[in-house]
N, CA, C and O atoms as CSV, one atom per row, in Angstrom:
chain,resi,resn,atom,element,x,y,z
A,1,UNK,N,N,-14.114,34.556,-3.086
A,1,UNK,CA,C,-14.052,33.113,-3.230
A,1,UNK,C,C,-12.699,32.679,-3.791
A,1,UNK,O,O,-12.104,31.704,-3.333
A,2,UNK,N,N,-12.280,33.342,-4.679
A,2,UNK,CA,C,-10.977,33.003,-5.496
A,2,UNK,C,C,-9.686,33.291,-4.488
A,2,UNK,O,O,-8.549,32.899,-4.752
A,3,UNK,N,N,-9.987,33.928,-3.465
A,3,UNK,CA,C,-8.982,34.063,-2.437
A,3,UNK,C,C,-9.118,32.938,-1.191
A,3,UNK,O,O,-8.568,32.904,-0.090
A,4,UNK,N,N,-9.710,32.382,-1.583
A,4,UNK,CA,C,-9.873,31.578,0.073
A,4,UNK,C,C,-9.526,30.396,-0.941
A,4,UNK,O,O,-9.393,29.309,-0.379
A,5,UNK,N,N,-9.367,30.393,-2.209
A,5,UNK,CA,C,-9.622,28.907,-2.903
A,5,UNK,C,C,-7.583,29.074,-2.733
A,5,UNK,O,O,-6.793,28.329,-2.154
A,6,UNK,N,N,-7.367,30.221,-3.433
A,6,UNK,CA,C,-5.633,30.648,-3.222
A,6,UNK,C,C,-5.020,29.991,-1.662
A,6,UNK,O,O,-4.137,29.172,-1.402
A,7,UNK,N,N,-6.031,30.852,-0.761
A,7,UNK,CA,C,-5.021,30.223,0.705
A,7,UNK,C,C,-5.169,28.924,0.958
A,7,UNK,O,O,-4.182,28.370,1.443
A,8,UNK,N,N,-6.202,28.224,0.752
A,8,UNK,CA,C,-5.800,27.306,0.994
A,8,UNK,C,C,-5.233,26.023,0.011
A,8,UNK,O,O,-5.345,24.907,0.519
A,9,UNK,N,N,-4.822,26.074,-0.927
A,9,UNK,CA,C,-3.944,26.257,-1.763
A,9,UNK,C,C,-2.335,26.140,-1.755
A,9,UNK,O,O,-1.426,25.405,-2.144
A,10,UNK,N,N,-2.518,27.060,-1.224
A,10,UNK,CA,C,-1.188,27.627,-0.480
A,10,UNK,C,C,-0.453,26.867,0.423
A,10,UNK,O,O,0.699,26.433,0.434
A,11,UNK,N,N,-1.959,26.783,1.618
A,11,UNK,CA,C,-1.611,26.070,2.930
A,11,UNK,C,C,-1.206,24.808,2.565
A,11,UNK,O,O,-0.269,24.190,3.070
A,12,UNK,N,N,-1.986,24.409,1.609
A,12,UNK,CA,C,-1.196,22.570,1.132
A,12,UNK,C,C,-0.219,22.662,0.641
A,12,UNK,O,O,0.411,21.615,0.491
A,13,UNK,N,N,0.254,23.665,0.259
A,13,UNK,CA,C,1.675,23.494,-0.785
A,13,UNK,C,C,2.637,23.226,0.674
A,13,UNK,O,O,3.244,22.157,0.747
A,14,UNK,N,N,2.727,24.041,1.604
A,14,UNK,CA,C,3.763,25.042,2.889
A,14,UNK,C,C,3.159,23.043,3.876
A,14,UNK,O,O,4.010,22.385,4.474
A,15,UNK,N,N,1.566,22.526,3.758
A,15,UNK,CA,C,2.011,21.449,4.200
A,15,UNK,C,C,3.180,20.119,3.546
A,15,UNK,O,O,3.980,19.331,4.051
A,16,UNK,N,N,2.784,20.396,2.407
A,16,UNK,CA,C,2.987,19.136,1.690
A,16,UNK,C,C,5.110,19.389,1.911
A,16,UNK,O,O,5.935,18.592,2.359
A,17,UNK,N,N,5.264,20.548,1.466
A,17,UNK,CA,C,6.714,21.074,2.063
A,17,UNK,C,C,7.218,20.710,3.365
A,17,UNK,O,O,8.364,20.265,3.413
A,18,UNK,N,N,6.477,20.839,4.546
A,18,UNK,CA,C,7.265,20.585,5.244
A,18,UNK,C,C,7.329,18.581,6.115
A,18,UNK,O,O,8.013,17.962,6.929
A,19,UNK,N,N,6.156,18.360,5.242
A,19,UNK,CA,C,6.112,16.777,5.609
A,19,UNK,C,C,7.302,16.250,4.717
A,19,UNK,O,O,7.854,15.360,5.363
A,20,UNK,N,N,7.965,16.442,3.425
A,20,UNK,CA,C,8.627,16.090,2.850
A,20,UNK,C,C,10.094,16.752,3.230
A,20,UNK,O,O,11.070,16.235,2.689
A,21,UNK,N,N,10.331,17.976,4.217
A,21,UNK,CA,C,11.451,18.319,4.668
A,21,UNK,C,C,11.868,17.978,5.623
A,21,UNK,O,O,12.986,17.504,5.821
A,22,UNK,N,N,10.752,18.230,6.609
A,22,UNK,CA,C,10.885,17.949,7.782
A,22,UNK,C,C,10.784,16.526,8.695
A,22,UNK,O,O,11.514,16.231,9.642
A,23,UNK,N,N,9.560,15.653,8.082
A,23,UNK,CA,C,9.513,14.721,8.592
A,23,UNK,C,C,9.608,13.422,7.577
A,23,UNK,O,O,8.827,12.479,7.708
A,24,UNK,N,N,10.802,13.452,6.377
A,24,UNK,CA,C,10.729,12.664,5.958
A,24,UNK,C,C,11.490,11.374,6.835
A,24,UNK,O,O,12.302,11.695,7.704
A,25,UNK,N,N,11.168,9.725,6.552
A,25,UNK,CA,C,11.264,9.542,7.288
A,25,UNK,C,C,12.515,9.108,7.898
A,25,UNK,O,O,12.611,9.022,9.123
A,26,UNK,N,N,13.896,8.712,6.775
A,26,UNK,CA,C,14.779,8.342,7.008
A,26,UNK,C,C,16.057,9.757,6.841
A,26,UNK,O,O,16.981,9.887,7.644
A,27,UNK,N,N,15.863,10.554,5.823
A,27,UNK,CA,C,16.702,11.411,6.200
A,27,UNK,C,C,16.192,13.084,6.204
A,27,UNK,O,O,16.723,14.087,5.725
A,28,UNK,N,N,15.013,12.898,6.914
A,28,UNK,CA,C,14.878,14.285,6.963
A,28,UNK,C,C,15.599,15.511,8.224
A,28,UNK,O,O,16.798,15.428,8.488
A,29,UNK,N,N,15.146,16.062,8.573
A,29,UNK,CA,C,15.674,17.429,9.017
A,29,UNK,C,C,15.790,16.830,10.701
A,29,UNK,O,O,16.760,16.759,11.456
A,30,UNK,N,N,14.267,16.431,10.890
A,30,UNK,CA,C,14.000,15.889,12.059
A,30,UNK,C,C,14.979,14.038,12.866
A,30,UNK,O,O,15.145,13.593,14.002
A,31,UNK,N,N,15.305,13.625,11.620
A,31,UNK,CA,C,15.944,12.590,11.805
A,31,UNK,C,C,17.733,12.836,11.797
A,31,UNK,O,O,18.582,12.148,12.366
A,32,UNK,N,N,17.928,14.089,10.923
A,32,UNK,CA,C,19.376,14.746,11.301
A,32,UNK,C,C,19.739,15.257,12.629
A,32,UNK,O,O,20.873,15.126,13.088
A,33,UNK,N,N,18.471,16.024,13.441
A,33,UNK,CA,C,18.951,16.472,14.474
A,33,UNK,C,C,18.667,15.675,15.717
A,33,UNK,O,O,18.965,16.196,16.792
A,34,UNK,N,N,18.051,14.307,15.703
A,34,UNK,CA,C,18.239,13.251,16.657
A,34,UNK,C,C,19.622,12.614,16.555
A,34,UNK,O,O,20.337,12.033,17.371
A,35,UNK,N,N,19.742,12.917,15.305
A,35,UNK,CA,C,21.472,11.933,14.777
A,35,UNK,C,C,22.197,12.699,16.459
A,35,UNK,O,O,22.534,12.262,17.560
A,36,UNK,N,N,22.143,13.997,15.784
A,36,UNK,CA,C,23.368,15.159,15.963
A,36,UNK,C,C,23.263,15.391,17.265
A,36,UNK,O,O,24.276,15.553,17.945
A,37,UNK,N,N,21.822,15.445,17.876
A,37,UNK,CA,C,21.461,15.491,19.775
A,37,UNK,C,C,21.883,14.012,19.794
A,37,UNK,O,O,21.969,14.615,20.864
A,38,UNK,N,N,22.120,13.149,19.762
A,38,UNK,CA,C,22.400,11.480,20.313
A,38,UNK,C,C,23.509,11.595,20.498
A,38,UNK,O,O,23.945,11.652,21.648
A,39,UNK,N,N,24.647,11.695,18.948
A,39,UNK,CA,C,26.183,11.898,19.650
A,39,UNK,C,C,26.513,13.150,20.584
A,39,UNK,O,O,27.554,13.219,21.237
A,40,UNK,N,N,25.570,14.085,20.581
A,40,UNK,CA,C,26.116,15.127,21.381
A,40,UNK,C,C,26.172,14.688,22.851
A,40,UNK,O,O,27.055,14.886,23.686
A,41,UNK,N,N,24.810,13.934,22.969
A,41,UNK,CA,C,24.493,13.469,24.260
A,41,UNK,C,C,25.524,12.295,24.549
A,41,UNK,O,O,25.581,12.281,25.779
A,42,UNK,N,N,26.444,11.215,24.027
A,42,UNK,CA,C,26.901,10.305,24.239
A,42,UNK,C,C,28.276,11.291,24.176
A,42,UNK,O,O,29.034,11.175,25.139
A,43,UNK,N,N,28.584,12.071,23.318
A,43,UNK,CA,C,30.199,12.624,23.980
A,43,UNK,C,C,29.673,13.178,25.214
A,43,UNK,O,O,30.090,12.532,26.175
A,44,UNK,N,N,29.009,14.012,25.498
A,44,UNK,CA,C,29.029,14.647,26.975
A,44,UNK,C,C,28.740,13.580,28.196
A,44,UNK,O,O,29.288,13.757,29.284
A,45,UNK,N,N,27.982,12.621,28.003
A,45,UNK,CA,C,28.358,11.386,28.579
A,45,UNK,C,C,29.425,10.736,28.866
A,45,UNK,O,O,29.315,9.934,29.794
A,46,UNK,N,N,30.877,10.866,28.138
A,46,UNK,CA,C,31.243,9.982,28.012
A,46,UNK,C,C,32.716,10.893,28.947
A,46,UNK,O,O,33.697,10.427,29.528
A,47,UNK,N,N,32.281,12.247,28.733
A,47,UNK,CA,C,33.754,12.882,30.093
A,47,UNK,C,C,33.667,12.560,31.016
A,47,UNK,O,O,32.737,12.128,31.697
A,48,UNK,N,N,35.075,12.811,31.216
A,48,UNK,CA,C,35.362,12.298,32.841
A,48,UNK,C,C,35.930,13.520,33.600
A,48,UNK,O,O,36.904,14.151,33.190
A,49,UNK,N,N,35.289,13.796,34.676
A,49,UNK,CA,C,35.580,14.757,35.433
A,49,UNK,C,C,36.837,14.794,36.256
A,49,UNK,O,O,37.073,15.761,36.980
């Protein structure tokens, strides 16, 4: 019992972590790499062959 009370436990900590890393909402991880894919996508847009 004291092990299943641990994992999940656990599992909230590893959630609560990655809602606050990953999807926070203005500068998280997920909102850095739309930044970083947008200009990537607008320079490669923007050569001229």
């Amino acid at each position: 019992m004291r092990n299943i009370l641990v994992t999940v436990m656990m599992l909230i900590v590893v959630a609560l972590l990655f809602t606050s890393i990953v999807n926070n909402s203005g500068t998280g991880l997920r909102a850095n790499i739309q930044s970083k894919g947008s200009t990537a996508n607008s320079d490669i847009t923007a050569l001229q062959p």
